[in-house]
mmCIF file of the N, C-alpha and C atoms, coordinates in Angstrom:
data_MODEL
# 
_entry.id   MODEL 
# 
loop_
_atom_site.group_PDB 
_atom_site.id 
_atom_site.type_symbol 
_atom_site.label_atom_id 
_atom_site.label_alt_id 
_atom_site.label_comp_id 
_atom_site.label_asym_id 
_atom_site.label_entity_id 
_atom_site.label_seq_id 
_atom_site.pdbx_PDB_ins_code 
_atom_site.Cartn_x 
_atom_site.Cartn_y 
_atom_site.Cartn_z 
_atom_site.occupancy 
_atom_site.B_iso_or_equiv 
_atom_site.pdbx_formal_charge 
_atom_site.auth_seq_id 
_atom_site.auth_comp_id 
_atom_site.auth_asym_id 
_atom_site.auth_atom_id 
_atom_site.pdbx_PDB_model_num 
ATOM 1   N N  . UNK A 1 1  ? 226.461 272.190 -87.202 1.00 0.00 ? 1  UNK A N  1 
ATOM 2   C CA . UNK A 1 1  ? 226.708 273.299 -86.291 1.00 0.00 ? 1  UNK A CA 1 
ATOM 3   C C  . UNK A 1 1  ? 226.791 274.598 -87.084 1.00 0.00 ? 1  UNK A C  1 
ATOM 4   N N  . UNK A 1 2  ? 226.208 275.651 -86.520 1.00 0.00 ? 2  UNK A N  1 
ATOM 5   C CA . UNK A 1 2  ? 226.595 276.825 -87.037 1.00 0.00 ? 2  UNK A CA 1 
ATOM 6   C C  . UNK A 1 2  ? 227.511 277.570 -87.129 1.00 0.00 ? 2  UNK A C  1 
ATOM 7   N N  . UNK A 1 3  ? 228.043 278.838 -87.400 1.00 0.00 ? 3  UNK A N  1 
ATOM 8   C CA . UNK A 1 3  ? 229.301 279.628 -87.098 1.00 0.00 ? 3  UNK A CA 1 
ATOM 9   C C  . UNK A 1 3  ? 229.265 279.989 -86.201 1.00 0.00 ? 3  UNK A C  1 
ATOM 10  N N  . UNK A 1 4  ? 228.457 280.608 -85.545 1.00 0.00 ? 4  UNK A N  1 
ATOM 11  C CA . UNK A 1 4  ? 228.530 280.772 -84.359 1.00 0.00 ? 4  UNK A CA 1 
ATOM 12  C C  . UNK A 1 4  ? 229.047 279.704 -82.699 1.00 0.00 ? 4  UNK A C  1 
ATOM 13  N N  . UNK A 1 5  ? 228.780 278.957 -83.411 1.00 0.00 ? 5  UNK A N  1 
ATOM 14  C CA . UNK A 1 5  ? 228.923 277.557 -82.583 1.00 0.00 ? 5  UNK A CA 1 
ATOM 15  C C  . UNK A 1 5  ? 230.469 276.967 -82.788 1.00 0.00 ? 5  UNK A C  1 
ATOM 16  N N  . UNK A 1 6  ? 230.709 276.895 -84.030 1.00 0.00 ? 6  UNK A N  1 
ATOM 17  C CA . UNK A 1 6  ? 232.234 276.863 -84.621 1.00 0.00 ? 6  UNK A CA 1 
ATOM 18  C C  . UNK A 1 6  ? 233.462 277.823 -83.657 1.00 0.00 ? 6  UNK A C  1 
ATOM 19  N N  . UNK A 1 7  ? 232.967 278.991 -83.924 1.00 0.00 ? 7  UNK A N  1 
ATOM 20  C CA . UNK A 1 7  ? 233.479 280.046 -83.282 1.00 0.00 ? 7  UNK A CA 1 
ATOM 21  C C  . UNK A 1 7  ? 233.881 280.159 -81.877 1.00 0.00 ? 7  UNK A C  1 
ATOM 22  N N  . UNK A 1 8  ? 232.768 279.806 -81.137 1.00 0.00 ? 8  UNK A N  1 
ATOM 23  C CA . UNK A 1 8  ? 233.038 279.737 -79.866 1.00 0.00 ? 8  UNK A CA 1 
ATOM 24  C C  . UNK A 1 8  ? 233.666 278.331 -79.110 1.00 0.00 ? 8  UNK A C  1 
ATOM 25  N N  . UNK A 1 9  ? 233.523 276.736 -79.915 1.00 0.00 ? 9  UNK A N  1 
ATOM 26  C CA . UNK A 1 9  ? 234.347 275.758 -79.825 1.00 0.00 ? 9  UNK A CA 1 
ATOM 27  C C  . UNK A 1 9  ? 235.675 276.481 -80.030 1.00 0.00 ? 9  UNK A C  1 
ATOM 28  N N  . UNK A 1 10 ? 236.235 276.858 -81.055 1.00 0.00 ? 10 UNK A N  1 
ATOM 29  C CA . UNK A 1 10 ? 238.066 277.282 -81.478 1.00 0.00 ? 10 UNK A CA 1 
ATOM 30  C C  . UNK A 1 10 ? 238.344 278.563 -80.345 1.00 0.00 ? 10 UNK A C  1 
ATOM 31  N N  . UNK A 1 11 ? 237.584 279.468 -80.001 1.00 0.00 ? 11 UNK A N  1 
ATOM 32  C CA . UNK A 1 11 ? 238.041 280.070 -78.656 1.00 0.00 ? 11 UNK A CA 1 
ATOM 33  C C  . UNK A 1 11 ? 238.283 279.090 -77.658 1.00 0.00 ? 11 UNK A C  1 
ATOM 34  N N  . UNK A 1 12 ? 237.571 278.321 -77.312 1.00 0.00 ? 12 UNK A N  1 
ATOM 35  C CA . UNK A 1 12 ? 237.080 277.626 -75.948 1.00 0.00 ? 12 UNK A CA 1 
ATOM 36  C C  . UNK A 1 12 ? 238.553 276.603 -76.272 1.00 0.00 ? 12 UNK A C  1 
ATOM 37  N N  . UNK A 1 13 ? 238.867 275.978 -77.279 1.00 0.00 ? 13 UNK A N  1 
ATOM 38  C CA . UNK A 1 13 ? 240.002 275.415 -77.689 1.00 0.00 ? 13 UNK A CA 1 
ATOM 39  C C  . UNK A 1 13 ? 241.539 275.643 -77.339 1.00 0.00 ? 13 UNK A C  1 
ATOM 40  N N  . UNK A 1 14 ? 241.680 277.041 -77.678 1.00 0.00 ? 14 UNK A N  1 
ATOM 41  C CA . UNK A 1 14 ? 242.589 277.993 -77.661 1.00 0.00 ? 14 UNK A CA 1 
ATOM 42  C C  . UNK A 1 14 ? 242.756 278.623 -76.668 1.00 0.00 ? 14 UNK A C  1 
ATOM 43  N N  . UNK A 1 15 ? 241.695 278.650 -75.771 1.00 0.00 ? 15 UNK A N  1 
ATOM 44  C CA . UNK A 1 15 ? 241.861 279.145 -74.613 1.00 0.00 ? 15 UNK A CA 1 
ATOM 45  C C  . UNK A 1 15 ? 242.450 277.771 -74.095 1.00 0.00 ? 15 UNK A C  1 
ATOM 46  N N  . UNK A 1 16 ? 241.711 276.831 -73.623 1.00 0.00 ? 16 UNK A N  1 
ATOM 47  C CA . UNK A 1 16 ? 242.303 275.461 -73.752 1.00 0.00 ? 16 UNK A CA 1 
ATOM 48  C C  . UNK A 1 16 ? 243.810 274.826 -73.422 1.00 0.00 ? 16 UNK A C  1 
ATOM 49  N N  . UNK A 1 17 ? 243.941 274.705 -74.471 1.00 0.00 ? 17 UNK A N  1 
ATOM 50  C CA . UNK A 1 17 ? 245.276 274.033 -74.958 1.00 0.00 ? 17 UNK A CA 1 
ATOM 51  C C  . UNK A 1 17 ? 246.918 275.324 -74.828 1.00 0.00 ? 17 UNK A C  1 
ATOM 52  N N  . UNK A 1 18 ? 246.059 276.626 -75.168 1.00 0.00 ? 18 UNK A N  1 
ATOM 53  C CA . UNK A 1 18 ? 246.917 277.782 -74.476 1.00 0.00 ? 18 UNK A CA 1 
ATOM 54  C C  . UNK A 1 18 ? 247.181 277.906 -73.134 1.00 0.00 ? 18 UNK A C  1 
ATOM 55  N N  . UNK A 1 19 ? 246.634 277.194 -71.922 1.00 0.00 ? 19 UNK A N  1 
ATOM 56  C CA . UNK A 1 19 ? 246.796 277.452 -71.012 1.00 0.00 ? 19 UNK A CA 1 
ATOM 57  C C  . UNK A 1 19 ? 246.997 276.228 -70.086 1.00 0.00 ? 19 UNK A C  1 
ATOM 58  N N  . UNK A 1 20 ? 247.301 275.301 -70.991 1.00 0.00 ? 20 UNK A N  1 
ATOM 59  C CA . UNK A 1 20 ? 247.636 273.650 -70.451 1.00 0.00 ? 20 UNK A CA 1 
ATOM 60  C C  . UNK A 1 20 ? 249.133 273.939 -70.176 1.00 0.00 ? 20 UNK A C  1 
ATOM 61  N N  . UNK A 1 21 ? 250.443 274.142 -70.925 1.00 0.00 ? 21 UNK A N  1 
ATOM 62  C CA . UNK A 1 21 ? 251.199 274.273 -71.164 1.00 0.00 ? 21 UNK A CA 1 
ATOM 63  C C  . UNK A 1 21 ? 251.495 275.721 -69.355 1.00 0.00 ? 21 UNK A C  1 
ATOM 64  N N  . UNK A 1 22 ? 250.985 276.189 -69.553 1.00 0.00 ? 22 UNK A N  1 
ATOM 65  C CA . UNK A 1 22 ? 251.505 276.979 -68.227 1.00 0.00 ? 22 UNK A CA 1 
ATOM 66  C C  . UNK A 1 22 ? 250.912 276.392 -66.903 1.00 0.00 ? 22 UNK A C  1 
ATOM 67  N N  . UNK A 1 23 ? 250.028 275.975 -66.852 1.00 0.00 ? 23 UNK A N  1 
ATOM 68  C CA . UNK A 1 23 ? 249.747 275.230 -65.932 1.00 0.00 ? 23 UNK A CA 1 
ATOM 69  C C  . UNK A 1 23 ? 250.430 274.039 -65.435 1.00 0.00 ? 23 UNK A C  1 
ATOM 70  N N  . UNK A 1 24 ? 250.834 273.343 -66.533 1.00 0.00 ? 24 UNK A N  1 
ATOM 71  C CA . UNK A 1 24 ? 252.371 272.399 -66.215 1.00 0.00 ? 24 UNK A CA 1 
ATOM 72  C C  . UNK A 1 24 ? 253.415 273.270 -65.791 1.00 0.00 ? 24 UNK A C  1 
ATOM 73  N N  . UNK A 1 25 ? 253.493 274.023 -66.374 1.00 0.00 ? 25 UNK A N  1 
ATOM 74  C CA . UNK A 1 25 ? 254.929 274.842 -66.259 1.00 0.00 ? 25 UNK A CA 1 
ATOM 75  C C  . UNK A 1 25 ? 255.058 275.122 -64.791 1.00 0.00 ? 25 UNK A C  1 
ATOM 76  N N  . UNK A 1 26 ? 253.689 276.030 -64.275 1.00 0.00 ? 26 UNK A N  1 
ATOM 77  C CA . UNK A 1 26 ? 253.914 276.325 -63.284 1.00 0.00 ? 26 UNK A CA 1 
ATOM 78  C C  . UNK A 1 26 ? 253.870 275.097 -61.926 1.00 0.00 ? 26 UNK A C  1 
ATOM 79  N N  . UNK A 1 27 ? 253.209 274.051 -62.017 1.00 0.00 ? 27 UNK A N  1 
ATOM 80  C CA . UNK A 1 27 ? 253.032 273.185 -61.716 1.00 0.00 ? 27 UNK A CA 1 
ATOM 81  C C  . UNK A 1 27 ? 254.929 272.227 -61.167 1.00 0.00 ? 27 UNK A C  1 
ATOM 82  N N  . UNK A 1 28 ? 255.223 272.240 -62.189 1.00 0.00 ? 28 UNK A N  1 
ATOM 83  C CA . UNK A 1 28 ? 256.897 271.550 -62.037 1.00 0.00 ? 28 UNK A CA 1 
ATOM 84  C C  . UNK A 1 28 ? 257.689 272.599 -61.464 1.00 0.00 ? 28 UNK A C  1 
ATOM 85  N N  . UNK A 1 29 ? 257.865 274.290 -61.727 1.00 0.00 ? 29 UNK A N  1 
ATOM 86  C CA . UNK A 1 29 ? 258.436 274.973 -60.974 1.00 0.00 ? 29 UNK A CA 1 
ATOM 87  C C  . UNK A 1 29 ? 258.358 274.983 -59.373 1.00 0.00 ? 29 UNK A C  1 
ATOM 88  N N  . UNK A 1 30 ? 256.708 274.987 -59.232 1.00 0.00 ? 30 UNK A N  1 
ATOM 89  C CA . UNK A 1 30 ? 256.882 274.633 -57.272 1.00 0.00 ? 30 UNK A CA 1 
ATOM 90  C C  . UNK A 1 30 ? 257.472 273.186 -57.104 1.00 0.00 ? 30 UNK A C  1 
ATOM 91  N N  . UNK A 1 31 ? 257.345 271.861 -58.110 1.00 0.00 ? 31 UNK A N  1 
ATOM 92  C CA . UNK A 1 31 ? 257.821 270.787 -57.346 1.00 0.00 ? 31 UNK A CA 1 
ATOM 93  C C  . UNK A 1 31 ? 259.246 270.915 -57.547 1.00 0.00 ? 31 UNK A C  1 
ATOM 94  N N  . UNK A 1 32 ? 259.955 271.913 -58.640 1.00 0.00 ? 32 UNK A N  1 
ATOM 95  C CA . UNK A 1 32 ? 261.437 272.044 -58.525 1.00 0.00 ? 32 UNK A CA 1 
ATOM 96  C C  . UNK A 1 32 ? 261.929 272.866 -57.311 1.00 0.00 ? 32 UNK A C  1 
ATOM 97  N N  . UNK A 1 33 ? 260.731 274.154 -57.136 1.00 0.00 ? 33 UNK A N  1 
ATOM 98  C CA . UNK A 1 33 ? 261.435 274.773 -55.732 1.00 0.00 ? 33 UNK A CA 1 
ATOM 99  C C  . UNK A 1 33 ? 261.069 273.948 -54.491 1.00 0.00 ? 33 UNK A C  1 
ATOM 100 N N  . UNK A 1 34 ? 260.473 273.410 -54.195 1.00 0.00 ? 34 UNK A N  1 
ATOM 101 C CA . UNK A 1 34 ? 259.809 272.600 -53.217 1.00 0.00 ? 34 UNK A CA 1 
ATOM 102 C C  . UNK A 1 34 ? 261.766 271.603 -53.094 1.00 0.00 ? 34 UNK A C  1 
ATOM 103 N N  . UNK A 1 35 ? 262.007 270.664 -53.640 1.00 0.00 ? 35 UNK A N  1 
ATOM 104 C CA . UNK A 1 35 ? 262.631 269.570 -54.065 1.00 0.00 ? 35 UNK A CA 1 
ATOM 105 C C  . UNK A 1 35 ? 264.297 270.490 -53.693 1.00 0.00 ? 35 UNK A C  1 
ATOM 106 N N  . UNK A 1 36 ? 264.575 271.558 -54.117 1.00 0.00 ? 36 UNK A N  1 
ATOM 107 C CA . UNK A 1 36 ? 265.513 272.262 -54.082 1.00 0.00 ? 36 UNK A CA 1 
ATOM 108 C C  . UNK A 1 36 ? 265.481 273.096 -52.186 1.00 0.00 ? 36 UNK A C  1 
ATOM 109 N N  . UNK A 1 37 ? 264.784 273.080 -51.856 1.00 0.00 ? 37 UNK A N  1 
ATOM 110 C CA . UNK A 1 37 ? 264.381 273.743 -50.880 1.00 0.00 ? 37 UNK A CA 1 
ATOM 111 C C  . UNK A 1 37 ? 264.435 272.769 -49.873 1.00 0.00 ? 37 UNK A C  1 
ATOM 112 N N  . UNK A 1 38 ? 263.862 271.773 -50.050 1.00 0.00 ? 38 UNK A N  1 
ATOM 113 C CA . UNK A 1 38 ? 264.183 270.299 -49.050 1.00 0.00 ? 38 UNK A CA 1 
ATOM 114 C C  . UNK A 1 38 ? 266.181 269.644 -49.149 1.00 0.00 ? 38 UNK A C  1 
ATOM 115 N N  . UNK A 1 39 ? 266.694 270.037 -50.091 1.00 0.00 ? 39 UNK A N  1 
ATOM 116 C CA . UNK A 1 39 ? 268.156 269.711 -50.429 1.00 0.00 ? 39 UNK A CA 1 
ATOM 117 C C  . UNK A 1 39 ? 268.654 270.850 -49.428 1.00 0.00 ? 39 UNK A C  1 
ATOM 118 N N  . UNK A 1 40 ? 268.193 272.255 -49.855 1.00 0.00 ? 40 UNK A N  1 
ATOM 119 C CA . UNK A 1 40 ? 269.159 273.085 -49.073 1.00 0.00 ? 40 UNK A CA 1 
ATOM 120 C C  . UNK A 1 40 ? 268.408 274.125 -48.536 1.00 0.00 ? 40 UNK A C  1 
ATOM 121 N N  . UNK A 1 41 ? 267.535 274.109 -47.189 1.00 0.00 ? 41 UNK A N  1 
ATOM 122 C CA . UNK A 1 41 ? 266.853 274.794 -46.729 1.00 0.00 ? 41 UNK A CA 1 
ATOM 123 C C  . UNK A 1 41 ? 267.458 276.576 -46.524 1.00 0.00 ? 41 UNK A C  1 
ATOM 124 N N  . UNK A 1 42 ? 268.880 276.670 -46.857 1.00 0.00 ? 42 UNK A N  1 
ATOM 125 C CA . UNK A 1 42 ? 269.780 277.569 -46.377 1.00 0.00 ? 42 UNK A CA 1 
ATOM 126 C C  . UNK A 1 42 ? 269.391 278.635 -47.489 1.00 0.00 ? 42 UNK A C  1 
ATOM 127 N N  . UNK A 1 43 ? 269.287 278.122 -48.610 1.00 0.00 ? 43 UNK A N  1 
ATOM 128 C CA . UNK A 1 43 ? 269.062 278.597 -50.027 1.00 0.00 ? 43 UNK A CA 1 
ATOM 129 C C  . UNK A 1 43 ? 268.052 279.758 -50.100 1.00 0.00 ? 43 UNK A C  1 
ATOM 130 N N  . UNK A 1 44 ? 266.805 279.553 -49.226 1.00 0.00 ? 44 UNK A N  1 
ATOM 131 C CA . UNK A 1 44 ? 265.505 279.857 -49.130 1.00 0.00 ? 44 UNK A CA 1 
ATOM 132 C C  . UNK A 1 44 ? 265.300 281.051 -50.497 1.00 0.00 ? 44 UNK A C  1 
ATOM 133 N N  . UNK A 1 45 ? 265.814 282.199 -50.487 1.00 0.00 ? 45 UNK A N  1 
ATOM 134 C CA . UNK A 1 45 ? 266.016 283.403 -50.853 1.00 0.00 ? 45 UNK A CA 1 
ATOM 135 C C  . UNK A 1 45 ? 266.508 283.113 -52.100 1.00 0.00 ? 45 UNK A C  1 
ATOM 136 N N  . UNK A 1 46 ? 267.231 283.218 -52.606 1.00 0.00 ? 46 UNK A N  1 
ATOM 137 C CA . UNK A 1 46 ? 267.341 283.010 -54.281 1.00 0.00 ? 46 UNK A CA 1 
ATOM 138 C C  . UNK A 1 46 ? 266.592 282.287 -55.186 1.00 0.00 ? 46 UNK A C  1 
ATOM 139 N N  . UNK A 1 47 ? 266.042 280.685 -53.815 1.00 0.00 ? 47 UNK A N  1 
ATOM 140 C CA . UNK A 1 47 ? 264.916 279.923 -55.103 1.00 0.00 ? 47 UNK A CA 1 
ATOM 141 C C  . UNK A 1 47 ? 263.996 280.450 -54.952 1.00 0.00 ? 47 UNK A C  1 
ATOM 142 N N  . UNK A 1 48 ? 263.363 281.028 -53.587 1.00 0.00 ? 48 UNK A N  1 
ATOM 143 C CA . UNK A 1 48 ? 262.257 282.068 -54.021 1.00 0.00 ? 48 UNK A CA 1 
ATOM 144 C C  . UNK A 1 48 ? 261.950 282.930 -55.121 1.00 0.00 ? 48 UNK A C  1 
ATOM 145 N N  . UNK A 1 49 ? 263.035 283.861 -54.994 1.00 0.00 ? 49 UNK A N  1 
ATOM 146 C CA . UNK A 1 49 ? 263.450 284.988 -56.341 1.00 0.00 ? 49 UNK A CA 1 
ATOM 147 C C  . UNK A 1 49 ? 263.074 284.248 -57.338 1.00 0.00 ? 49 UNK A C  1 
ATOM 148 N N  . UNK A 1 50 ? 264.288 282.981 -57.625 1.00 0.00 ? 50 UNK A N  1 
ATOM 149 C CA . UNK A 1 50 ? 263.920 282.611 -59.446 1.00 0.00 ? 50 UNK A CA 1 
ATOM 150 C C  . UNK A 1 50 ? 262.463 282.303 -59.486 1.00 0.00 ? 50 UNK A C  1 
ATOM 151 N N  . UNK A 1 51 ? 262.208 281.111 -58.025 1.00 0.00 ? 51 UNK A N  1 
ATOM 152 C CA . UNK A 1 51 ? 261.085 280.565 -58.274 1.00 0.00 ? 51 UNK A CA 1 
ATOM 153 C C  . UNK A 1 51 ? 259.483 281.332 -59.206 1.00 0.00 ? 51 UNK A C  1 
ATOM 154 N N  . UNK A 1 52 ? 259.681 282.674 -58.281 1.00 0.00 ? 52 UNK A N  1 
ATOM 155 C CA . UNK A 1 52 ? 258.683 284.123 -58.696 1.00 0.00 ? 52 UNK A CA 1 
ATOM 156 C C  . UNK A 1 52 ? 258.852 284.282 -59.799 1.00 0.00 ? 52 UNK A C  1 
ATOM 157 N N  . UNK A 1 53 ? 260.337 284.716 -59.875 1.00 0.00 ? 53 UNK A N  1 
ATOM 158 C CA . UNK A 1 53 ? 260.050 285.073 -61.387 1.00 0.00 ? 53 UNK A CA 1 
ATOM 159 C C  . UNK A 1 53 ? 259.860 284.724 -62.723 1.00 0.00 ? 53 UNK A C  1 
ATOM 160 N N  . UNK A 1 54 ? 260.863 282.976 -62.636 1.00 0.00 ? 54 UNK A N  1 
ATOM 161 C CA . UNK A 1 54 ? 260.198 282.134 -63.901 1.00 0.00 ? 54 UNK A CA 1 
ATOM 162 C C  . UNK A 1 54 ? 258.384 281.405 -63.695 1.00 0.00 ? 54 UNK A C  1 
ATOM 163 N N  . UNK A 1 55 ? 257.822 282.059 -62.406 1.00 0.00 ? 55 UNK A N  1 
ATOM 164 C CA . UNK A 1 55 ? 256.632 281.671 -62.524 1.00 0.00 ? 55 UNK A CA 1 
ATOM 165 C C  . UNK A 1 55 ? 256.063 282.277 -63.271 1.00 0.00 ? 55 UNK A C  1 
ATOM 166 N N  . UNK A 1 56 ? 256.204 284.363 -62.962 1.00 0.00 ? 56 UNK A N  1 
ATOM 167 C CA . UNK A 1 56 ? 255.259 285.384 -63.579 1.00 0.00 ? 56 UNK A CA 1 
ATOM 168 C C  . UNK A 1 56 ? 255.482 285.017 -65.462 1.00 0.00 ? 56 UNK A C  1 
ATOM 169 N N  . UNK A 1 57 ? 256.981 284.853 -65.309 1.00 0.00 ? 57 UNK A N  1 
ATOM 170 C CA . UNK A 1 57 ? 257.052 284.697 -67.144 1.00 0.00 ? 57 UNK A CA 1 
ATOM 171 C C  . UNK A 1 57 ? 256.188 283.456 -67.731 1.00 0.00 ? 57 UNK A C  1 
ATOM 172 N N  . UNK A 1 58 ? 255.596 282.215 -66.739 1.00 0.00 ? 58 UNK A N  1 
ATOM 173 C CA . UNK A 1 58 ? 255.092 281.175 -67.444 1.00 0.00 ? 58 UNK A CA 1 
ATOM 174 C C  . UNK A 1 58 ? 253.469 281.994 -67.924 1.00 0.00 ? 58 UNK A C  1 
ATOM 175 N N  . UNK A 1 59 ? 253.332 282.651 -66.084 1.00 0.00 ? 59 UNK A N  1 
ATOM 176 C CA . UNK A 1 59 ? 251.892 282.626 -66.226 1.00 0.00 ? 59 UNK A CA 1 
ATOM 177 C C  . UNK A 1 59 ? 251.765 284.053 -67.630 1.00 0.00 ? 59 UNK A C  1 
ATOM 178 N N  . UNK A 1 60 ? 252.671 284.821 -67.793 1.00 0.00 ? 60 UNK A N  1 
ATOM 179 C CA . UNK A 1 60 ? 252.288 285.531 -69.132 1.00 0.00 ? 60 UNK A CA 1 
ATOM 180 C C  . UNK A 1 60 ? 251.939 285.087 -69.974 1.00 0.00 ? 60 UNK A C  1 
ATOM 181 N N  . UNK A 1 61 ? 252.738 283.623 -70.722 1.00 0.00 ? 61 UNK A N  1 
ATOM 182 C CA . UNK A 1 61 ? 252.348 282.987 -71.783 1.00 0.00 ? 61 UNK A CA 1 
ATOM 183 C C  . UNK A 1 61 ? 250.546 282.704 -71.505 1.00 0.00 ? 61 UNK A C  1 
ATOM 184 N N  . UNK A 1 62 ? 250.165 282.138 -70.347 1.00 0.00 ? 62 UNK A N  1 
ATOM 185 C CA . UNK A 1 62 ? 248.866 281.965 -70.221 1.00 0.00 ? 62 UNK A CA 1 
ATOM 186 C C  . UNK A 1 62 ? 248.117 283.112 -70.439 1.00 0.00 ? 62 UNK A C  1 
ATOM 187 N N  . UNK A 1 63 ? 248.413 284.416 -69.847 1.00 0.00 ? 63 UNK A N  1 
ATOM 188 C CA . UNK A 1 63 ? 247.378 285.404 -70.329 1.00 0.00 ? 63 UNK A CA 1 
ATOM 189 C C  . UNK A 1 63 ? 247.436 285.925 -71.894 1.00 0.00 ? 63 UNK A C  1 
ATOM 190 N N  . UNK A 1 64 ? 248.667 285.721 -72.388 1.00 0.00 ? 64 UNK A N  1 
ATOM 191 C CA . UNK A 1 64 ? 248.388 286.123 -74.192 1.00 0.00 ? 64 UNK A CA 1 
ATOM 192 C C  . UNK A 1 64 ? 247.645 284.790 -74.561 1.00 0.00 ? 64 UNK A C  1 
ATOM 193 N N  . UNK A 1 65 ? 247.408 283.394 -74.098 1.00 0.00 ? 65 UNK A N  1 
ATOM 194 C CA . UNK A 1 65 ? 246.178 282.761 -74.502 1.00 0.00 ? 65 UNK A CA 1 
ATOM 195 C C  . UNK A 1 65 ? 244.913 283.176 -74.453 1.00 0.00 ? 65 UNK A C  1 
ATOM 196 N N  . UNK A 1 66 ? 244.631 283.556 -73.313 1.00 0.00 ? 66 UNK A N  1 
ATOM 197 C CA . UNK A 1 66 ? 243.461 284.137 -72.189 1.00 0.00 ? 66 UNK A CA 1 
ATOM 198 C C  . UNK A 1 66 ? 242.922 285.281 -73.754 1.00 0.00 ? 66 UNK A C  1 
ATOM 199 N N  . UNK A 1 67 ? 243.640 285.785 -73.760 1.00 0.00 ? 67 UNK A N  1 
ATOM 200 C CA . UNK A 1 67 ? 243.712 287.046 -74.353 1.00 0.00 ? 67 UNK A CA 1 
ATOM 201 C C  . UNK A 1 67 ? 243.555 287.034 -76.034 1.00 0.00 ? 67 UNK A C  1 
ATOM 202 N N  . UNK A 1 68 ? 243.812 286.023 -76.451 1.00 0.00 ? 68 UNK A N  1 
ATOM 203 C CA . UNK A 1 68 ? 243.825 285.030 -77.976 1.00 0.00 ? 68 UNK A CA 1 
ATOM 204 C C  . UNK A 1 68 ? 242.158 285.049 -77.874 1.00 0.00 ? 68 UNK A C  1 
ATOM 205 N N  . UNK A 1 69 ? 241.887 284.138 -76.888 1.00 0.00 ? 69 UNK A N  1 
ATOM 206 C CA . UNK A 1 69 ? 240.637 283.534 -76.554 1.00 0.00 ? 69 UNK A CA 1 
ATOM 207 C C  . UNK A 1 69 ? 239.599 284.278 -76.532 1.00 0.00 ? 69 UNK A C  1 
ATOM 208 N N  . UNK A 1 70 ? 239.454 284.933 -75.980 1.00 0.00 ? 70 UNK A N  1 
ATOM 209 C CA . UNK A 1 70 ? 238.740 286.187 -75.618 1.00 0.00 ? 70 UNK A CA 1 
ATOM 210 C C  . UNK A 1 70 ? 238.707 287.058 -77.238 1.00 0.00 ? 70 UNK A C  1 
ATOM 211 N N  . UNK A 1 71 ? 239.121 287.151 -77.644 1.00 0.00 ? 71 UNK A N  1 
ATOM 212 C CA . UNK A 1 71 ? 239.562 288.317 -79.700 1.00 0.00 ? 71 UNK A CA 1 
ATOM 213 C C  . UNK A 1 71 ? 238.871 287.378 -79.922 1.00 0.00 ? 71 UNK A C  1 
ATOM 214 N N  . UNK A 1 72 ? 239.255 285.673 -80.141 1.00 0.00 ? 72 UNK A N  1 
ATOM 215 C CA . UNK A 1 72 ? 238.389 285.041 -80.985 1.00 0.00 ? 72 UNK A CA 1 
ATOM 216 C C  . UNK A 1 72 ? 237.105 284.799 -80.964 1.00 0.00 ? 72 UNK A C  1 
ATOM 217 N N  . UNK A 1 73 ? 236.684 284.757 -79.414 1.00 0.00 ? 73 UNK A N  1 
ATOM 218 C CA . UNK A 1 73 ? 235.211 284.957 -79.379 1.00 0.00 ? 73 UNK A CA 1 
ATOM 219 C C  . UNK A 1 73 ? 234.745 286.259 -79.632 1.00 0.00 ? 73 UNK A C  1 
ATOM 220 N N  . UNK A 1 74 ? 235.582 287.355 -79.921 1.00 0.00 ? 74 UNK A N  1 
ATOM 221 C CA . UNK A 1 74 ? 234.691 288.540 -79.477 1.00 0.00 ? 74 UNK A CA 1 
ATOM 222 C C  . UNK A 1 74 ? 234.446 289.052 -81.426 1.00 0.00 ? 74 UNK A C  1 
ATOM 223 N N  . UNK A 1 75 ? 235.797 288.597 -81.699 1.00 0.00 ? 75 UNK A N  1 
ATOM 224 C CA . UNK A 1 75 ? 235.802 289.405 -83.245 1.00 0.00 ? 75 UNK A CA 1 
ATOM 225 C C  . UNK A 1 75 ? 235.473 288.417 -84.373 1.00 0.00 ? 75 UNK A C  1 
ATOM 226 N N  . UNK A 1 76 ? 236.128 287.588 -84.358 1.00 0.00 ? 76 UNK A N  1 
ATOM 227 C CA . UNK A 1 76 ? 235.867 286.459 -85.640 1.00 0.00 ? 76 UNK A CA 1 
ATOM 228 C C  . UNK A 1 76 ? 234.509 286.629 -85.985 1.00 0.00 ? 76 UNK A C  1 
# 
C-alpha cells in the first residue's frame, strides 16, 4: 500500500473508533432516561435537562474525533 492509502486507513480508523465510544454513550443515556422515566413519570423535567445535557457533552467528544479525522486526512 502506499502513503496515501496508509493515510487515509488511520483517518478512517480514528474517525472510527473515536466515535464508537459516543455512540454507546449516547445510546445507554436514552435507555437510562427511558428506564428512569418509566420508574417516575412525575420526574419528566429534570431527566430531560440532565438527559440533554450529558448527551451534548458525549456527542462533543465525537466531534473532536470527527475533527481528528478530518486534519488527518487533510494534513498528514
Amino acid at each position: 500500500m502506499d502513503a496515501e492509502a496508509m493515510k487515509m486507513l488511520g483517518a478512517g480508523l480514528a474517525g472510527s473508533f473515536g466515535l464508537l465510544g459516543p455512540g454507546i454513550g449516547l445510546g445507554l443515556i436514552g435507555w437510562g432516561a427511558m428506564q428512569a422515566l418509566g420508574r417516575n413519570p412525575e420526574a419528566r423535567g429534570p431527566i430531560m435537562i440532565n438527559m440533554i445535557l450529558i448527551g451534548a457533552l458525549a456527542e462533543a467528544i465525537g466531534i473532536y474525533a470527527l475533527v481528528i479525522a478530518i486534519l488527518l486526512a487533510m494534513v498528514v
